[in-house]
C-alpha positions in Angstrom: 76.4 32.0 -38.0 73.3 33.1 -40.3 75.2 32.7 -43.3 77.8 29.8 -44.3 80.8 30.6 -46.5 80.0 27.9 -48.8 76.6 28.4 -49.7 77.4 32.4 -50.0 80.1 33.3 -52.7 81.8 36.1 -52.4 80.2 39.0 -54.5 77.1 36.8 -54.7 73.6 38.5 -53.7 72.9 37.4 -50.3 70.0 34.8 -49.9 68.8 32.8 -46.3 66.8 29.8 -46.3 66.4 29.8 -43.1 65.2 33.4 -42.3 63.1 36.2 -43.6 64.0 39.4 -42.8 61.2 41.8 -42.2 60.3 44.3 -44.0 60.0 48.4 -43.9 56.8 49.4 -43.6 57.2 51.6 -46.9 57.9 48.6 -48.4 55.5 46.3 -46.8 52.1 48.5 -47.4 53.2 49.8 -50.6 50.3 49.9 -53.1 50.2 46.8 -55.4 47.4 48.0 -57.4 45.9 50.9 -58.9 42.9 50.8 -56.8 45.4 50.2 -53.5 46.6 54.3 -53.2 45.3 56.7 -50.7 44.1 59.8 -52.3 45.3 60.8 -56.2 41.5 60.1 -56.7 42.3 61.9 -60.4 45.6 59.8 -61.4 43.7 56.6 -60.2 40.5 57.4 -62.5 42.9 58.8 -65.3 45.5 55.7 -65.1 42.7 52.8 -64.7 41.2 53.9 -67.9 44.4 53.9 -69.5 45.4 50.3 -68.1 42.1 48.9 -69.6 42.8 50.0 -73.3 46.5 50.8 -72.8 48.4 52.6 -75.7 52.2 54.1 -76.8 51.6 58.0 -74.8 54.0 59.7 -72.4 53.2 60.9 -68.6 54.3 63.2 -66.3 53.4 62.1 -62.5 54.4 65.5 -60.1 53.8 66.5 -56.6 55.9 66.5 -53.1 57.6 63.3 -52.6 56.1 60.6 -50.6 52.8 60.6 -52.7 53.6 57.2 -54.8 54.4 58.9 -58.3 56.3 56.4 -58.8 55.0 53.4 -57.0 51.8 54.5 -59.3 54.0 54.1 -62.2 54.9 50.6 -61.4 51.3 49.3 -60.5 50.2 50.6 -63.7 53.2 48.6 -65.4 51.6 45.6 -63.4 48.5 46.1 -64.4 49.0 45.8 -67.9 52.0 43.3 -67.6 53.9 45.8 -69.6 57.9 45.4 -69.9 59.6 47.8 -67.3 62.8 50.3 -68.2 63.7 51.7 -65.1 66.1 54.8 -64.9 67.0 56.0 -61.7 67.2 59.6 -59.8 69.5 61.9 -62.1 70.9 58.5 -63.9 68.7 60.1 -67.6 71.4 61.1 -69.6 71.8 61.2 -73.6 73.4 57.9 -73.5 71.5 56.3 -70.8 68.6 57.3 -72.9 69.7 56.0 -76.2 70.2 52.8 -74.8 66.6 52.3 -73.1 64.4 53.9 -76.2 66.8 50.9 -78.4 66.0 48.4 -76.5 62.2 49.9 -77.4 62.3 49.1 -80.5 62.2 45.7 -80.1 59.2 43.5 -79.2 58.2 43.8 -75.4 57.9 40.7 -73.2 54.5 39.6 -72.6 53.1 40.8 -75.8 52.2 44.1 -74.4 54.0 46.8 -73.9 57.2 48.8 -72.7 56.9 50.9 -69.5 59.9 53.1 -69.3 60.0 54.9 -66.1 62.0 57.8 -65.4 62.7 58.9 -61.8 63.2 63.3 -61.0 62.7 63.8 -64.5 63.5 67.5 -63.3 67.0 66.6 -62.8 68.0 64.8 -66.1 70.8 66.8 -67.8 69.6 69.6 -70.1 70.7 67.3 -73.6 68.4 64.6 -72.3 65.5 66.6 -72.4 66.6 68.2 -76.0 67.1 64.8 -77.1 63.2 63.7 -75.7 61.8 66.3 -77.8 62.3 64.3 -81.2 61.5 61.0 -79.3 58.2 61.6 -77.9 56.6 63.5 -81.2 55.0 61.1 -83.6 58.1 60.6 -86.2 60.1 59.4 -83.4 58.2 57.4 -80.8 59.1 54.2 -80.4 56.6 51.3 -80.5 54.8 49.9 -77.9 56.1 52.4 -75.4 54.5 54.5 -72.5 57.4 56.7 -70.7 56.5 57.8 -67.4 57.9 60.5 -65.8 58.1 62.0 -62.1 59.1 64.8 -60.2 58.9 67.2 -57.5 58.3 70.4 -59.6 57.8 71.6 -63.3 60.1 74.2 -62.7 62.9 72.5 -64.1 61.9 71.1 -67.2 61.5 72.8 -70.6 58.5 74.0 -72.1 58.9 72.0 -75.0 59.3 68.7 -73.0 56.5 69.6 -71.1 54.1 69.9 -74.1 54.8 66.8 -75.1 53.6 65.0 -71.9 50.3 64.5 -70.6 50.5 65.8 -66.5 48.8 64.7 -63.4 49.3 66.4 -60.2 49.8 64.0 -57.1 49.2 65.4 -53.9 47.9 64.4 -50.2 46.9 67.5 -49.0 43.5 67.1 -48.4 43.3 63.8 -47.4 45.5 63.9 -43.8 42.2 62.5 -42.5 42.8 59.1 -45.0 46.0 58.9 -43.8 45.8 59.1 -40.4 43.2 56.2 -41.1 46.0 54.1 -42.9 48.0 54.4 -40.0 46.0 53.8 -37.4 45.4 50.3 -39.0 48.8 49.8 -40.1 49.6 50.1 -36.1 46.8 47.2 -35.0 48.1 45.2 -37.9 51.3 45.5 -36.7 50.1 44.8 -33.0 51.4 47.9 -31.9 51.7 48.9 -28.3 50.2 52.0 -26.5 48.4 54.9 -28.1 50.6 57.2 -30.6 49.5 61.1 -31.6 48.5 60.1 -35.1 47.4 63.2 -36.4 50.6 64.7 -35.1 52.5 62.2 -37.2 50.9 63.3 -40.5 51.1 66.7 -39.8 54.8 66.6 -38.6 55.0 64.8 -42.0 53.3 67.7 -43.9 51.3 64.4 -45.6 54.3 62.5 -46.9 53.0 59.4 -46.6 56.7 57.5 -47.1 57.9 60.0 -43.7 54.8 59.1 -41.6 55.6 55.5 -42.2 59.1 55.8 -41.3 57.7 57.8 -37.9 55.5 55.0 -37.2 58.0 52.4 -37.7 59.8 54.2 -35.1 57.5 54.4 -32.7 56.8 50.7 -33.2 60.5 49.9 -32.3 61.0 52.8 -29.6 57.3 52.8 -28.2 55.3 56.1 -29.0 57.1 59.2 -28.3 55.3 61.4 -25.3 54.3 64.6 -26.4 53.9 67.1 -23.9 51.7 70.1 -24.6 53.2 73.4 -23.3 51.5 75.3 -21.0 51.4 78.8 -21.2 50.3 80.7 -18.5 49.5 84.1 -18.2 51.6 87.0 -17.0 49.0 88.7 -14.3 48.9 92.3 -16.0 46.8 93.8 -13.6 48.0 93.3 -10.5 51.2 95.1 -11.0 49.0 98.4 -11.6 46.5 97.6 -9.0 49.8 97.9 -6.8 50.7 101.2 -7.7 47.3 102.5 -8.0 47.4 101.9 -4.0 50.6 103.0 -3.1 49.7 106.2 -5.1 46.8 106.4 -3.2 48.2 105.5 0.6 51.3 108.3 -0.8 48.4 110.7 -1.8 46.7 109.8 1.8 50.0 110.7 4.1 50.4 113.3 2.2 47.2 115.2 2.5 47.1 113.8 6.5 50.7 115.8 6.7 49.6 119.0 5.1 46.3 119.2 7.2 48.7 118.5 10.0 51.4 121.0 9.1 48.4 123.3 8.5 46.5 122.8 12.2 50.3 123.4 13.7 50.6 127.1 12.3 46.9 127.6 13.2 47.3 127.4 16.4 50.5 128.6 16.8 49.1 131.9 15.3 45.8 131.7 17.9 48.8 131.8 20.9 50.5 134.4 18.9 47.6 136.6 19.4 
């Protein structure tokens, strides 16, 4: 038995002294530090300078998931040992909202400052972005504060919002090569056996970093997957018309062979004729 009834309650978080589970490999090689990510070279630059002499602003981290919006957003919370608000995927609401900027308003642990986070900004309800617009201008900011926001795509949040936000694109698509790299050490760390198709993984992945860690957590369970190129072989083309062109011709050839028979027949039946 792994756990005992006693030492467990029930509706009590499970905890083992006596085993550690492992761990994803999302979770395991997830970027710690700013430094740490593959790629983003701009929101690395942009977000170390900002962790050096931080100050109350608001972000907006987008790009295709799986390019660490935000596990960005939570380094740079470590990195300046700032308070963390956390709302979750489609959780932003007007009351959700009011409740987080209050608790702003007080002083943040650690002296610093707050980091409020919010997940697919581009799904918060429509009032929750109306009700942004008077907390991110100047009369309304709270103290201390830095909201960070992700998402997939712009295309869902208001201009107005959007003004008030200072964007930086995240993407991996030119640096397949990088994470190819990744996993390919990943997989020796990991003591990995065989040989997988690691630029297959990343490109089946179209660069989401998360998906091609989840493929190569497969493969380290299941063994690497086989991939078998297809073959495609040529229909011959010519032959088929080679073909005819000689039957035409050996047609053409009994033909002619007849007629100059048929012909030499009458000839000399006329000679006896006569």
């Amino acid at each position: 038995m792994l756990f005992s009834a006693a030492s467990q309650p029930s509706g009590a978080p499970v905890k083992s002294n006596s085993f550690n589970f492992p761990e994803a490999l999302a979770e395991k090689y997830r970027p710690k530090k700013i430094s740490e990510f593959i790629g983003v070279t701009r929101a690395k630059k942009a977000l170390a300078k900002l962790a050096a002499a931080p100050y109350p602003s608001s972000w907006l981290f987008y790009g295709p998931p799986g390019t660490g919006k935000t596990s960005m957003a939570l380094a740079f919370a470590a990195a300046i040992n700032g308070e963390i608000h956390h709302v979750p995927s489609q959780k932003c609401n007007v009351e959700e909202l009011d409740k987080v900027v209050k608790q702003c308003w007080y002083a943040p642990h650690g002296g610093t400052l707050h980091v409020v986070i919010v997940d697919e900004a581009d799904k918060m309800s429509f009032p929750a972005q109306l009700a942004f617009l008077s907390k991110l201008d100047a009369t309304g900011f709270p103290p201390a504060t830095i909201f960070i926001f992700t998402c997939n795509s712009t295309s869902g949040l208001e201009p107005r919002f959007l003004s008030r936000t200072r964007q930086i694109e995240f993407s991996l698509a030119d640096f397949a090569a990088d994470i190819e790299a990744f996993l390919r050490k990943i997989w020796k760390l990991e003591k990995g056996e065989g040989k997988p198709n690691f630029a297959r993984i990343v490109a089946s992945s179209q660069n989401n970093l998360r998906d091609a860690l989840m493929k190569l957590e497969t493969d380290l369970l299941a063994g690497p997957e086989e991939y078998k190129e297809e073959v495609k072989v040529a229909k011959p083309v010519l032959a088929p018309v080679l073909v005819k062109r000689v039957h035409r011709r050996e047609t053409c050839s009994v033909g002619r062979a007849a007629a100059l028979k048929a012909w030499e027949t009458r000839r000399a039946n006329a000679r006896k004729a006569a």
